[in-house]
C-alpha positions in Angstrom: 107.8 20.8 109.3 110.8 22.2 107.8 112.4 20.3 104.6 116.1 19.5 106.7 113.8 18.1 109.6 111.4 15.8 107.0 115.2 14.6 106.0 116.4 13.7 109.0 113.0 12.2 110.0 113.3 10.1 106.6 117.4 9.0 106.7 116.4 8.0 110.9 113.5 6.2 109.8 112.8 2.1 110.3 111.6 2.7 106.5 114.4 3.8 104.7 116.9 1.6 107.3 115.0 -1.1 106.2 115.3 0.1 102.1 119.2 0.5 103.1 119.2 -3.4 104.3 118.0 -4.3 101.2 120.0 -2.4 99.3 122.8 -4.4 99.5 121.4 -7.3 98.2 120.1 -5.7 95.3 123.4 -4.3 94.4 125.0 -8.1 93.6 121.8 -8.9 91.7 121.8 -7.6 88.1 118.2 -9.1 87.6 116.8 -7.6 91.2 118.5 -4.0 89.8 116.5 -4.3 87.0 113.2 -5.3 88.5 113.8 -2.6 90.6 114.2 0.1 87.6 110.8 -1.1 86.6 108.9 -1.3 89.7 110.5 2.7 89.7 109.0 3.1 85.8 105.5 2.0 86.8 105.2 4.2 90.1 106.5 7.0 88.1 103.2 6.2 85.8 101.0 5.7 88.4 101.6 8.8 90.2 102.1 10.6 87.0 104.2 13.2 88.2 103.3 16.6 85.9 103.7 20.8 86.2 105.8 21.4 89.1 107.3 18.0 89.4 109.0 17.9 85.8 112.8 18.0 87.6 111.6 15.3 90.2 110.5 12.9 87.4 113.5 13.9 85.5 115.9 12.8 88.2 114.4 10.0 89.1 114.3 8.9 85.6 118.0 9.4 85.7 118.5 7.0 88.7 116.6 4.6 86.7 118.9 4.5 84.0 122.0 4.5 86.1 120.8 1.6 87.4 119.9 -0.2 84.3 123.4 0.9 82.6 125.2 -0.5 85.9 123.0 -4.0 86.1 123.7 -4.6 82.7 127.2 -4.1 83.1 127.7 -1.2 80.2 128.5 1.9 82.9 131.3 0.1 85.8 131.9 3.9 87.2 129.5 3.8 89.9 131.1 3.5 92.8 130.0 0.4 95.7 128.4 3.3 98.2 126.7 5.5 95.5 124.7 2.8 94.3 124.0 1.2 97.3 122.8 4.4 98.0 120.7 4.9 94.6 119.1 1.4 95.2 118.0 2.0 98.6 116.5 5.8 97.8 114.5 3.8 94.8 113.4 1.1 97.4 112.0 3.5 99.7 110.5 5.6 96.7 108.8 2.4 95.4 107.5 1.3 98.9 103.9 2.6 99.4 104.2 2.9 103.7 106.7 5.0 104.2 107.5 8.0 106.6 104.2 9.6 104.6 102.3 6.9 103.1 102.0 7.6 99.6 98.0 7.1 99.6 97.7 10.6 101.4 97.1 13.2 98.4 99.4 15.6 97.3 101.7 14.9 100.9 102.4 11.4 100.2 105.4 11.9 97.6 107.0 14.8 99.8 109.3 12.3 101.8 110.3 10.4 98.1 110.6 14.1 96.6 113.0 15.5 100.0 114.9 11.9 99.6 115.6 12.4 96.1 116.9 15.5 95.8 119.1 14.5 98.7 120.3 12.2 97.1 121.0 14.2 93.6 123.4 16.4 96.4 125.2 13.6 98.1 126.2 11.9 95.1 126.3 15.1 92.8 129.9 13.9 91.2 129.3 9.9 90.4 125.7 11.4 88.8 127.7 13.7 86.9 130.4 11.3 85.4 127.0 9.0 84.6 125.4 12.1 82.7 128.8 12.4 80.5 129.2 9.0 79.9 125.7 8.9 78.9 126.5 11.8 76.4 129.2 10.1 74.8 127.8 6.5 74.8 124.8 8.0 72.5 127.4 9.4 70.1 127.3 7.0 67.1 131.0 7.4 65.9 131.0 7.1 62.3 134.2 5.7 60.1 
């Protein structure tokens, strides 16, 4: 199975419609955000994603703190459909029965992995305005 078909498989899939119908919810609900940023933190240590998955990690510890900035009200440039979009790709990545239940070794994390980096393409331009706001907000400005 070619990566494009495992995508299509995953965005058609009961599992990630159902992460999508959640999503929304999540999205008006700064203290669901949040508990959702750490549900993402712990699977992230669980899983312990090392070697080959450094960029993987990497992103997805991105997402988390796009989500956290936005919940918390200190980044307003996400647009509605981009984090609607963020939350329901960490709902699905969270959820243990998915399209390849993460229990399977080494195969379970490709369908988070394919959605992921999806994901980092669709919304390439809202994750780099995060990224620069990020940049500056960690400036301390002195005088």
């Amino acid at each position: 199975m070619n990566n494009e078909s495992l995508l299509t498989k995953i965005l058609k899939s009961v599992f990630f419609k159902n992460a999508q119908g959640k999503a929304g919810k999540y999205a008006r609900n700064s203290s669901r955000m949040m508990g959702l940023a750490t549900d993402v933190v712990q699977k992230l240590q669980v899983v312990g994603f090392k070697d080959g998955m450094a960029e993987f990690s990497k992103n997805v510890q991105l997402l988390i703190r796009m989500i956290r900035a936005t919940a918390n009200g200190s980044y307003k440039g996400l647009p509605w459909k981009s984090l609607v979009s963020v939350i329901a790709v960490l709902i699905y990545f969270v959820s243990p029965i998915d399209i390849i239940p993460d229990f399977l070794p080494v195969v379970g994390i490709a369908d988070d992995v394919a959605l992921v980096f999806w994901l980092f393409r669709t919304i390439a331009s809202d994750i780099s305005k995060f990224s620069e706001w990020e940049k500056h907000e960690k400036i301390i400005k002195i005088g």
